[in-house]
DRENSE-593936 format. One record per residue: residue number from 0; residue in one letter; z, x, y of N, C-alpha, C, O in turn. Coordinates in Angstrom, 3 decimals, always signed. Each point is the difference from the previous one (the first is absolute). Layout:
<pts>
NUM  a  Z  X  Y  Z  X  Y  Z  X  Y  Z  X  Y .
...
</pts>
This chain:
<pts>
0  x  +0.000  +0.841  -1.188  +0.000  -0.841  +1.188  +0.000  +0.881  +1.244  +0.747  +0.977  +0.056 .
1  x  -1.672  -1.340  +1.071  +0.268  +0.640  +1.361  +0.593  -0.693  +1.004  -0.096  -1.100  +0.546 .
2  x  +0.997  +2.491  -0.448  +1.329  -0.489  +1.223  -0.804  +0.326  +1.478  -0.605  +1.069  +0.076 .
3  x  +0.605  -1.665  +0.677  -0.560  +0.253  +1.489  +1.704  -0.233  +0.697  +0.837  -0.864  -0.262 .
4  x  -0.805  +1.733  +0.979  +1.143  +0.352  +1.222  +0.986  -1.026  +0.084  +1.197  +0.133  +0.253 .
5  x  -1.976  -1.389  -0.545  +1.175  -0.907  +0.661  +0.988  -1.027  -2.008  +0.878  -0.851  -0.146 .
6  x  -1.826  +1.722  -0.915  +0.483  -0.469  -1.303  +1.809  +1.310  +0.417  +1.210  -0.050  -0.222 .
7  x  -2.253  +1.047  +0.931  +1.356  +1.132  -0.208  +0.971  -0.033  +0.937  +1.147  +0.327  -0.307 .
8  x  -1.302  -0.519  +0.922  +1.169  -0.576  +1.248  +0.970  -1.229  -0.898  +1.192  +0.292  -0.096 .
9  x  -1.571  -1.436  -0.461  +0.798  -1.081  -0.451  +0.721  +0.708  -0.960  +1.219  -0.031  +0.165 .
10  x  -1.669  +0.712  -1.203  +0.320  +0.837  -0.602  +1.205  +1.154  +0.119  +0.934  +0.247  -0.763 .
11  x  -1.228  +0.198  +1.691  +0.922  +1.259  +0.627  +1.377  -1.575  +0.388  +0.929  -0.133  -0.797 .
12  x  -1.024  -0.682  +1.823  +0.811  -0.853  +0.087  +0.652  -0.408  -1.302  +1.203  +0.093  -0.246 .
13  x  -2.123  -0.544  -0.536  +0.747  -0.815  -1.342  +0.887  +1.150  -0.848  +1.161  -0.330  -0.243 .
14  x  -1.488  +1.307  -0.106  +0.665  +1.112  -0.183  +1.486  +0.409  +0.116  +0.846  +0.580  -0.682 .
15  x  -0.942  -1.099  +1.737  +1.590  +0.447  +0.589  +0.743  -1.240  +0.869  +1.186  +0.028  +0.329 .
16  x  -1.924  -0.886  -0.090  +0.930  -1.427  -0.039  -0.527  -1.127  -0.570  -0.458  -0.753  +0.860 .
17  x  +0.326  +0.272  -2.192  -0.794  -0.599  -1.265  +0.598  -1.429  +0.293  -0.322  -0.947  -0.717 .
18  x  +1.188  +0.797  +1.763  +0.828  -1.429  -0.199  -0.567  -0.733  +1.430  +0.206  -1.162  +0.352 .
19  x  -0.985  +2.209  +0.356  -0.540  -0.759  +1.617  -0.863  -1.059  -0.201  -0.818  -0.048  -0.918 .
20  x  +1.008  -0.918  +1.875  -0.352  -1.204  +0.204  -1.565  +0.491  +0.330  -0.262  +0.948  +0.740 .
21  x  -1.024  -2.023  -1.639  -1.024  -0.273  +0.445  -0.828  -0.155  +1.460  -1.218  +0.021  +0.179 .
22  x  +2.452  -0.206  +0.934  -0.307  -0.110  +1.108  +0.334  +1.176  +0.818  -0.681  +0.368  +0.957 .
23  x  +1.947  +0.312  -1.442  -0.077  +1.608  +0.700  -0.800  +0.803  -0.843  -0.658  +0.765  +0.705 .
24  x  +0.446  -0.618  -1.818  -1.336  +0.371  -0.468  -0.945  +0.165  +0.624  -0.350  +1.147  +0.279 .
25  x  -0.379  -2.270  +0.145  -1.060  -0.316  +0.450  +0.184  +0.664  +1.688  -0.949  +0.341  +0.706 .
26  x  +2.020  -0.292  -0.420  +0.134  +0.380  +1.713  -0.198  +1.055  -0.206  -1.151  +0.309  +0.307 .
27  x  +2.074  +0.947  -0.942  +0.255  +1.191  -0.321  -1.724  +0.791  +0.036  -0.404  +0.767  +0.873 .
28  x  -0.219  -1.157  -1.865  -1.416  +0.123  -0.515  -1.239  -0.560  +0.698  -1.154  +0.192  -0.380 .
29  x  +1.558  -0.969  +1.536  -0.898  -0.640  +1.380  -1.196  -0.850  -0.652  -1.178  +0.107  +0.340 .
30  x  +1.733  -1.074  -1.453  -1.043  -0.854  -0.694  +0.579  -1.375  +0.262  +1.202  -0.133  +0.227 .
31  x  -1.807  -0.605  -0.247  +0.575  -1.840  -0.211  +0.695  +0.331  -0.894  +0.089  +1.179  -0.343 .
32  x  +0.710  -2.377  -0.365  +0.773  -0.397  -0.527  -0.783  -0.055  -1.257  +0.212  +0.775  -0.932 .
33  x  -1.064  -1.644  +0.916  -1.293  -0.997  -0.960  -0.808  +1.399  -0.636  -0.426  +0.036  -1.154 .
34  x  +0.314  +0.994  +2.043  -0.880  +1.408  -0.597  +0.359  +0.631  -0.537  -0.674  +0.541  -0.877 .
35  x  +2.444  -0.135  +1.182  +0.917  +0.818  -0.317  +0.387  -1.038  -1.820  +0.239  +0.855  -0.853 .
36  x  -0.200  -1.524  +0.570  +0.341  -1.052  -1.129  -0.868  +0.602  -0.584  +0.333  +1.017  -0.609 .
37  x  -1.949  -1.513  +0.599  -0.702  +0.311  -0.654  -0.040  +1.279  -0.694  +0.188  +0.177  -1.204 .
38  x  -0.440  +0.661  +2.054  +0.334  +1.716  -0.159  +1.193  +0.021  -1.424  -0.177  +0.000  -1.218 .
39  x  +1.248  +0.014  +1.970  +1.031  +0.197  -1.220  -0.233  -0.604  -1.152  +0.352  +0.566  -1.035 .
40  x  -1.157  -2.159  +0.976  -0.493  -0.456  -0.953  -0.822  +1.017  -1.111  +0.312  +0.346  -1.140 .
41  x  -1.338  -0.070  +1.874  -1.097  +0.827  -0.158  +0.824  +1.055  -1.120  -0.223  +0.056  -1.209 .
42  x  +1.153  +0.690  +1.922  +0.439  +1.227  -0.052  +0.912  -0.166  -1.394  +0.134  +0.816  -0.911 .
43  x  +0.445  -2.143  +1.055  +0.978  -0.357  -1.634  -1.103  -0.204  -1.283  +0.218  +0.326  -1.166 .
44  x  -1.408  -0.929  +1.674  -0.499  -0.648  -1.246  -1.388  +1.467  -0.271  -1.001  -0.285  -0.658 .
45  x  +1.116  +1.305  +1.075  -0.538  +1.087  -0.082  +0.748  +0.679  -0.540  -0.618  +0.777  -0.727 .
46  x  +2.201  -0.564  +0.655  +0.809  +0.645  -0.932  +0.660  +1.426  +1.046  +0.779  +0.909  -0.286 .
47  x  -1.415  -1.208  +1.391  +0.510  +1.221  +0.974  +1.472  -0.097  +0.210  +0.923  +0.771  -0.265 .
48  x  -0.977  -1.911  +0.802  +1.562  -0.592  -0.130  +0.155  -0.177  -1.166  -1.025  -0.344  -0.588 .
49  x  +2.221  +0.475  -0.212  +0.556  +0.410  -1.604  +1.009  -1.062  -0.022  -0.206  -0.895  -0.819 .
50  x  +1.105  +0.822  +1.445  +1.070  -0.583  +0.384  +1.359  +0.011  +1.417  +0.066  +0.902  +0.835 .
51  x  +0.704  -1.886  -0.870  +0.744  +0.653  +0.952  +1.250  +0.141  -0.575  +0.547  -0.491  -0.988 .
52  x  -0.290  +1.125  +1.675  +2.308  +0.423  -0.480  +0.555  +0.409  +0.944  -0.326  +0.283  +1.153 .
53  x  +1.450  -0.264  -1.879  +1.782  +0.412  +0.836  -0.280  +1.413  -0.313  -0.523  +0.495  -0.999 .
54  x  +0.901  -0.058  +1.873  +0.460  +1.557  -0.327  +1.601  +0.127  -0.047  +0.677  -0.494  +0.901 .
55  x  +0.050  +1.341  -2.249  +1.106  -0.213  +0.252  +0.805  +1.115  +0.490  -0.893  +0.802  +0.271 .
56  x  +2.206  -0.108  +0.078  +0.351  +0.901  -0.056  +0.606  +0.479  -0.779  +1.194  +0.088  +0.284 .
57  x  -1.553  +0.377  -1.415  +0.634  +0.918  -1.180  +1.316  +0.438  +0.297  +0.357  +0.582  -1.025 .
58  x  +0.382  -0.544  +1.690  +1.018  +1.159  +0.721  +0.708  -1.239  +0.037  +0.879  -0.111  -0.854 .
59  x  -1.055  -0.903  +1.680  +0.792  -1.026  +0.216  +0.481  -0.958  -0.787  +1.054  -0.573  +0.278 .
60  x  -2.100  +0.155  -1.850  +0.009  -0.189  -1.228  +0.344  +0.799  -1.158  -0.468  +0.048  -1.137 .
61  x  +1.650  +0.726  +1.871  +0.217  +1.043  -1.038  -0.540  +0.647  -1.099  +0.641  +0.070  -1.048 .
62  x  -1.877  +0.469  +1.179  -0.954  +1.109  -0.102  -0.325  +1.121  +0.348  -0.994  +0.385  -0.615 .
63  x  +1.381  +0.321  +1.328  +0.429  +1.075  +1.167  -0.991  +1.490  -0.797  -0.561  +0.891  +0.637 .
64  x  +0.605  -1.011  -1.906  -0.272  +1.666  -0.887  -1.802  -1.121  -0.773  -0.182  -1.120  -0.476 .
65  x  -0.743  +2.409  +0.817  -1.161  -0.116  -0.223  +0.036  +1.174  -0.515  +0.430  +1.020  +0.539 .
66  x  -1.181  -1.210  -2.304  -0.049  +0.979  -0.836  -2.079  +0.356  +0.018  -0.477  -1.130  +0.107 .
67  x  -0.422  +1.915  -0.154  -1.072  +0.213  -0.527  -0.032  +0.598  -0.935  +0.316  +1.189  -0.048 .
68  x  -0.713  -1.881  -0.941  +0.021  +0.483  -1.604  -1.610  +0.319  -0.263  -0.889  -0.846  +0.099 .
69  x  +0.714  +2.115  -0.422  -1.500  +0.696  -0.734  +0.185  -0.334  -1.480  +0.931  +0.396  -0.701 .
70  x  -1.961  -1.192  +0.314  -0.226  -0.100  -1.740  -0.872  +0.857  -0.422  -1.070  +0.089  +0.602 .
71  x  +1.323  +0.670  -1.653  -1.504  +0.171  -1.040  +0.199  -0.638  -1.309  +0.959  -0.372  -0.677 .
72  x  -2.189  +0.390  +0.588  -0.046  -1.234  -1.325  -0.324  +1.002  -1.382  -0.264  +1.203  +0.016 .
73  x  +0.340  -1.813  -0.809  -0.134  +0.946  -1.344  -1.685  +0.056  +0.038  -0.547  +1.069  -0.273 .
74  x  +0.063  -1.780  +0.481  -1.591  -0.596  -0.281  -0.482  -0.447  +1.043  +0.907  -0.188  +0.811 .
75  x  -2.042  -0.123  -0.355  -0.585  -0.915  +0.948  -1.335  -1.015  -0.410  -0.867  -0.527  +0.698 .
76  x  +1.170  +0.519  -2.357  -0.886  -0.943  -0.179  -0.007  -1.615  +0.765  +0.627  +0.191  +1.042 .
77  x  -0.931  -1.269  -1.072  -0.436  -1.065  +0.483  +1.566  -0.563  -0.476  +0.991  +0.060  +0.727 .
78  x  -1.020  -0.617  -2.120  +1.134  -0.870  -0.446  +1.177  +0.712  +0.495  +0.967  -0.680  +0.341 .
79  x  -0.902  +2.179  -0.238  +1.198  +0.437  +0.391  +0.466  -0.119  +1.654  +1.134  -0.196  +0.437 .
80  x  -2.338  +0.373  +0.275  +0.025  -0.221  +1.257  +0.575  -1.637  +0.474  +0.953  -0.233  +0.744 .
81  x  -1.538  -0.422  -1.186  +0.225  -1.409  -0.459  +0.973  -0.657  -0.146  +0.215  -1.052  +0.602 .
82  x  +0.845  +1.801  -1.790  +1.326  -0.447  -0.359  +1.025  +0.427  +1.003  +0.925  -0.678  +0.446 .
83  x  -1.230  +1.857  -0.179  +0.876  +0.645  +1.203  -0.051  -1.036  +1.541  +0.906  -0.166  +0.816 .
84  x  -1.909  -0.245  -0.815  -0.430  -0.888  +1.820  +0.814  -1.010  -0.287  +0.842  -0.367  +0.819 .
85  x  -1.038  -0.441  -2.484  +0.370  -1.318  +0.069  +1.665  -0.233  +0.178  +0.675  -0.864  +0.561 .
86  x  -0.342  +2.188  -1.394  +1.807  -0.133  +0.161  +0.749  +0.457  +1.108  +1.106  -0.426  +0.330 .
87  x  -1.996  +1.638  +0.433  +0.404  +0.241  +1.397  +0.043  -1.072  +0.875  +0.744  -0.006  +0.981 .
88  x  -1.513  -0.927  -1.276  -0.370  -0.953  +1.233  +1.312  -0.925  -0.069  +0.421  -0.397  +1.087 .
89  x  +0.420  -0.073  -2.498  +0.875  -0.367  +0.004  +1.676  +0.658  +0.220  +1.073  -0.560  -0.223 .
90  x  -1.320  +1.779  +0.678  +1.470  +0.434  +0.523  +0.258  -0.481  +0.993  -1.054  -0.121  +0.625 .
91  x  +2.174  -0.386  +0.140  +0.013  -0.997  +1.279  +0.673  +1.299  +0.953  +0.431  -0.277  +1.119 .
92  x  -0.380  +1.464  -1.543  +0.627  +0.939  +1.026  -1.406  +0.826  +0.916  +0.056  +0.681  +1.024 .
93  x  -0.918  -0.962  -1.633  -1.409  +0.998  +0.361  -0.592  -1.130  +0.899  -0.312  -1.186  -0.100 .
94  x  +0.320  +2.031  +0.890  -0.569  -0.511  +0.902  -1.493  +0.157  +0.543  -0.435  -0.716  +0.903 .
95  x  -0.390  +1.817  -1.594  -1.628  +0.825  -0.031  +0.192  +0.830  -1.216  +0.878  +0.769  -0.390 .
96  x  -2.096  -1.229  -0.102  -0.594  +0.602  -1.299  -1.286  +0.887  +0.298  -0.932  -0.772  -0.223 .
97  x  +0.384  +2.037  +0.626  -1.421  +0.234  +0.271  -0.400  +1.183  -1.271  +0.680  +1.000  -0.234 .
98  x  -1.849  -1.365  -0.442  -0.666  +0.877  -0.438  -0.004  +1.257  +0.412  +0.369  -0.003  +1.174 .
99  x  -0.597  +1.079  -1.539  -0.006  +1.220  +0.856  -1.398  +0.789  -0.592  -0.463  +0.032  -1.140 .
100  x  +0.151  +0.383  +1.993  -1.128  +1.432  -0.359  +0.915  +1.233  +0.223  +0.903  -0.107  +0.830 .
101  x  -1.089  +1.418  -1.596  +0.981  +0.763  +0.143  +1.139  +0.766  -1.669  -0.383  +0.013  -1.170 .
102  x  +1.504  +0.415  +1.618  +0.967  +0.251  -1.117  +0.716  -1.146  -0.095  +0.422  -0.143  -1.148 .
103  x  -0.091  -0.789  +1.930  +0.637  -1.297  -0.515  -0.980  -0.966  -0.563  -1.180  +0.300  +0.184 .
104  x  +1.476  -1.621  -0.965  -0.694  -0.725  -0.567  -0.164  -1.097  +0.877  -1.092  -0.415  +0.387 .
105  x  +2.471  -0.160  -0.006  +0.708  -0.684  +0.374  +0.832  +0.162  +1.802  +0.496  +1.119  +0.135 .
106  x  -0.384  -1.700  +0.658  +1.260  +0.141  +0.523  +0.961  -1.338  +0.578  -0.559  -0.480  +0.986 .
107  x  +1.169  +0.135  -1.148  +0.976  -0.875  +0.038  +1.115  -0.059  +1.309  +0.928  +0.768  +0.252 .
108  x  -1.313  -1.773  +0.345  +1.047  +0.209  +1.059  +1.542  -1.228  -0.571  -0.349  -1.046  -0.548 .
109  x  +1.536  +1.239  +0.690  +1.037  -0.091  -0.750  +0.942  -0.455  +0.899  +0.501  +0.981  +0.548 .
110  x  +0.047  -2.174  -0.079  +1.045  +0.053  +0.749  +1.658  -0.152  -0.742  +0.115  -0.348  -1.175 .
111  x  +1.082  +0.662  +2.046  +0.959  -0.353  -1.536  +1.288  +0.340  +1.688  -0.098  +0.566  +1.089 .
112  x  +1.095  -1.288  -1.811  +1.546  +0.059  +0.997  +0.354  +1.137  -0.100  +1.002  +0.006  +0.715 .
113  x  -1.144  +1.208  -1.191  +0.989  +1.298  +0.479  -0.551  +0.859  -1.646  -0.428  -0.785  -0.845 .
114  x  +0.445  +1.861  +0.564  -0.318  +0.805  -1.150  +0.677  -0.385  -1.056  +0.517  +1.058  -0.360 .
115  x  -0.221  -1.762  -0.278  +0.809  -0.620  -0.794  -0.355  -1.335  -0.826  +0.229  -0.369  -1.152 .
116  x  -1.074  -0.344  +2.566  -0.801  -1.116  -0.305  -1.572  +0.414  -0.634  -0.746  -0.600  -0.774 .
117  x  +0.635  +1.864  +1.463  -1.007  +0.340  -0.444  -0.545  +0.726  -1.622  -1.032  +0.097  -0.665 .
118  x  +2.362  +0.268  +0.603  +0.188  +0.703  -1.239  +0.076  -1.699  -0.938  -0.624  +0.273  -1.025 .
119  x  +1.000  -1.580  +0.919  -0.220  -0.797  -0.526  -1.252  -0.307  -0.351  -0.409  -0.202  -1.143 .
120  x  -0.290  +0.166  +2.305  -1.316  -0.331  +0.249  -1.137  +0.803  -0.892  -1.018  -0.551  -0.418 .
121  x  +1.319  +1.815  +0.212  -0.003  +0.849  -1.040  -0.383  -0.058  -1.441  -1.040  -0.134  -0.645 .
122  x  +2.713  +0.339  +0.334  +0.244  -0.631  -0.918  -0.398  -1.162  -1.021  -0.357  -0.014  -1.178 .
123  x  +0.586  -0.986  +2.191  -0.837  -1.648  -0.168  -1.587  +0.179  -0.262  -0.494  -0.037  -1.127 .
124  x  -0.217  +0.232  +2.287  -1.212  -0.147  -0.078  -0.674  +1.376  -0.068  -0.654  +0.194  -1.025 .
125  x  +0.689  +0.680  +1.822  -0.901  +0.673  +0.254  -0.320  +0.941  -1.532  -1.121  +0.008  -0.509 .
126  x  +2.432  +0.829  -0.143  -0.339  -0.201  -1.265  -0.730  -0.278  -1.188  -0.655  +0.705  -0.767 .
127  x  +0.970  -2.068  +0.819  -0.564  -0.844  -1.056  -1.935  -0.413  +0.411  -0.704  -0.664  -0.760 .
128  x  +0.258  +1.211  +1.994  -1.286  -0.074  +0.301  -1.241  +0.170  -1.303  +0.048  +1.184  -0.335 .
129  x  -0.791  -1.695  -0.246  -0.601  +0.724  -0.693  -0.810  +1.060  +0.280  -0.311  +0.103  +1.186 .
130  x  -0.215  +0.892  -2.101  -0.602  +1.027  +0.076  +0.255  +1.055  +0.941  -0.816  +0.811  +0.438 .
131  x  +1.959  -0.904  -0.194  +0.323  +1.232  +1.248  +0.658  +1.290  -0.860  +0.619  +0.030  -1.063 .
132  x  -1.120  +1.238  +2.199  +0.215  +0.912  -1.249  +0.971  +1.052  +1.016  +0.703  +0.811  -0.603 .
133  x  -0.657  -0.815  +2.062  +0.870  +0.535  +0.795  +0.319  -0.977  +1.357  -0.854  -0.745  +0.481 .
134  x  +2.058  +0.865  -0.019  -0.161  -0.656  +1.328  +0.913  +0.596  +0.913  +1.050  +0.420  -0.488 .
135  x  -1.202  -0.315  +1.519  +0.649  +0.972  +1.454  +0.036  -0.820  +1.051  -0.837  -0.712  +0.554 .
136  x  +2.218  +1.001  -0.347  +0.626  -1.443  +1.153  +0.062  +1.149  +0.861  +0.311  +1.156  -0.288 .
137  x  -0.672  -1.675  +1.437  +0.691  +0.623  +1.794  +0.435  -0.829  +0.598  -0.632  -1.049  -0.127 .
138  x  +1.895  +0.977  +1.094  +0.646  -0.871  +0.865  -0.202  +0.585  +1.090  +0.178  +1.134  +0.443 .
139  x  -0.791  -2.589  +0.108  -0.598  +0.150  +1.526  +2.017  +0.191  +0.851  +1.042  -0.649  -0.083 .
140  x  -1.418  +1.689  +0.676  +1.339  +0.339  +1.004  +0.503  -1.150  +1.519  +1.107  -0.346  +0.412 .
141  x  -3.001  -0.064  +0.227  +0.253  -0.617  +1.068  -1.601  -0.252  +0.298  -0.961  +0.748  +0.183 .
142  x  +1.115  -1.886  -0.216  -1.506  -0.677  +0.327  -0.418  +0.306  +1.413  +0.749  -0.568  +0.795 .
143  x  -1.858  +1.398  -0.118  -0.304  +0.556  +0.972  -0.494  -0.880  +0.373  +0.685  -0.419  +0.933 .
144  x  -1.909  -0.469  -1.151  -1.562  -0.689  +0.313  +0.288  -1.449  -1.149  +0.537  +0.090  -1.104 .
145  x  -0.906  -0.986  +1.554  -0.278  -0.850  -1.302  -0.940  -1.168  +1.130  +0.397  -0.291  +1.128 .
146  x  -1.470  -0.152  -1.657  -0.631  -1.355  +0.435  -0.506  -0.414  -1.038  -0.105  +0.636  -1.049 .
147  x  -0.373  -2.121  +1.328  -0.797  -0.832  -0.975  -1.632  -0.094  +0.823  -1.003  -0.185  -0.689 .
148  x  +0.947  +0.273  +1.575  -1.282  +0.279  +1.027  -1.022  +0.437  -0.401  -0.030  +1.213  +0.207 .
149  x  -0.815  -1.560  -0.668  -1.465  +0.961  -0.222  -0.239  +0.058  +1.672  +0.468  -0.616  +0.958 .
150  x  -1.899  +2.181  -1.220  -0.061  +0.217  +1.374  -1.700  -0.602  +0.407  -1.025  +0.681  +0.024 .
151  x  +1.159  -2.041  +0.241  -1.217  -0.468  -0.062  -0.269  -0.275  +1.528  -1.081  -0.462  +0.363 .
</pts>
């Protein structure tokens, strides 16, 4: 799909306040009301827009310790690749799963209440993953940068 200036402007807006009214929308972005609708229409049923959400604060929901865990897998055939996505996807502590190109297979972003929780988390799931043949946790010290923003 092609974005012309004013798909990226609503965009850049929706981004970072996802809950604004259709009519400051439309002011913000210097379109009618009726144009500005359409657009976002446009823009949802094109898949550009994905969805909207809450962003929460981890810290404030007692989450505070973000672990990045590197997998390698024993194998990288298909079924093995496969079994590993489907059971990762069900740990409720992971929060990003990405493929990797590289010495990791895997990397896993991990949230958990304090090193302790994490060591459960462990234990529990990460473990029992199939086909994993090493894995290497780092704890993020202090989140420098974080957005949800693409830079469109």
């Amino acid at each position: 799909m092609q974005l012309d200036e004013t798909d990226r402007r609503i965009l850049r807006v929706l981004q970072r306040e996802g809950r604004i009214s259709n009519a400051d929308l439309s002011e913000r972005v210097n379109l009618s009301a009726s144009a500005c609708h359409r657009r976002v229409q446009r823009l949802e049923a094109s898949g550009v827009i994905r969805d909207y959400v809450g962003l929460l604060d981890a810290r404030k929901l007692g989450f505070p310790t973000t672990v990045f865990v590197e997998i390698k897998l024993q194998a990288q055939a298909d079924d093995v690749l496969d079994a590993f996505e489907k059971a990762v996807s069900r740990v409720p502590d992971v929060l990003e799963c990405h493929l990797m190109a590289g010495t990791a297979d895997y990397i896993l972003k991990v949230v958990a209440e304090d090193t302790e929780d994490f060591a459960r988390i462990h234990r529990q799931y990460l473990t029992r993953l199939p086909g994993v043949a090493q894995m290497q946790s780092s704890f993020a010290l202090r989140t420098v940068f974080k957005t949800t923003a693409l830079p469109v």
